[in-house]
LUMMIKE-250813 format. One line per 3 residues: for each residue x, y, z of C-alpha. Coordinates in pm, whole numbers, padded with zeros to 5 digits. Layout:
<sites>
X Y Z | ... $
</sites>
This chain:
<sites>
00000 00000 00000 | 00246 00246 00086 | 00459 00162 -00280 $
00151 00228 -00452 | 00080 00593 -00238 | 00454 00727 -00316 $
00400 00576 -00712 | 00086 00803 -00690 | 00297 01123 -00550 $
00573 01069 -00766 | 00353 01081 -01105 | 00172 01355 -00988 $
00492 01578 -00897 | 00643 01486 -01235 | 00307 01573 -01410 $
00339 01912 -01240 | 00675 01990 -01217 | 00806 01927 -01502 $
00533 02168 -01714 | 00626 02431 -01472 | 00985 02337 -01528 $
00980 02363 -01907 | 00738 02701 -01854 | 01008 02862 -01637 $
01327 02793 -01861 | 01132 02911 -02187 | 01012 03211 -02020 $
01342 03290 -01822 | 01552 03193 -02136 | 01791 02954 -01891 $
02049 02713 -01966 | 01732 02532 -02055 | 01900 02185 -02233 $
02133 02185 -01943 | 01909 02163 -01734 | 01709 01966 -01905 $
01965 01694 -01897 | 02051 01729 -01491 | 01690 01668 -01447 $
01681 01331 -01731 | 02004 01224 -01531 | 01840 01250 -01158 $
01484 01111 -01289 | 01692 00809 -01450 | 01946 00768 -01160 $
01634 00729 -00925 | 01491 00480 -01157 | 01812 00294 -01183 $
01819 00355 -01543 | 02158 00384 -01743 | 02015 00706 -01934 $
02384 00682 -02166 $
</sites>
């Protein structure tokens, strides 16, 4: 029961976060693809996926 809660939080943070996320760096103009690729690395590190 609890996996299945924190599966639930996790989706719903990345369905929210990472709109804002790509909202912010358009809008800002940031080091968007940099960041881009820190956040692919730490999604795919915490998935234990080899993202290379």
């Amino acid at each position: 029961m609890k996996k299945l809660i924190l599966w639930i939080i996790i989706l719903v943070c990345r369905f929210i976060l990472s709109p804002l996320f790509y909202y912010l760096a358009n809008k800002w103009k940031l080091l968007s693809t940099l960041w881009i690729a820190i956040l692919l690395l730490i999604f795919a590190s915490k998935k234990n996926i080899n993202p290379i």
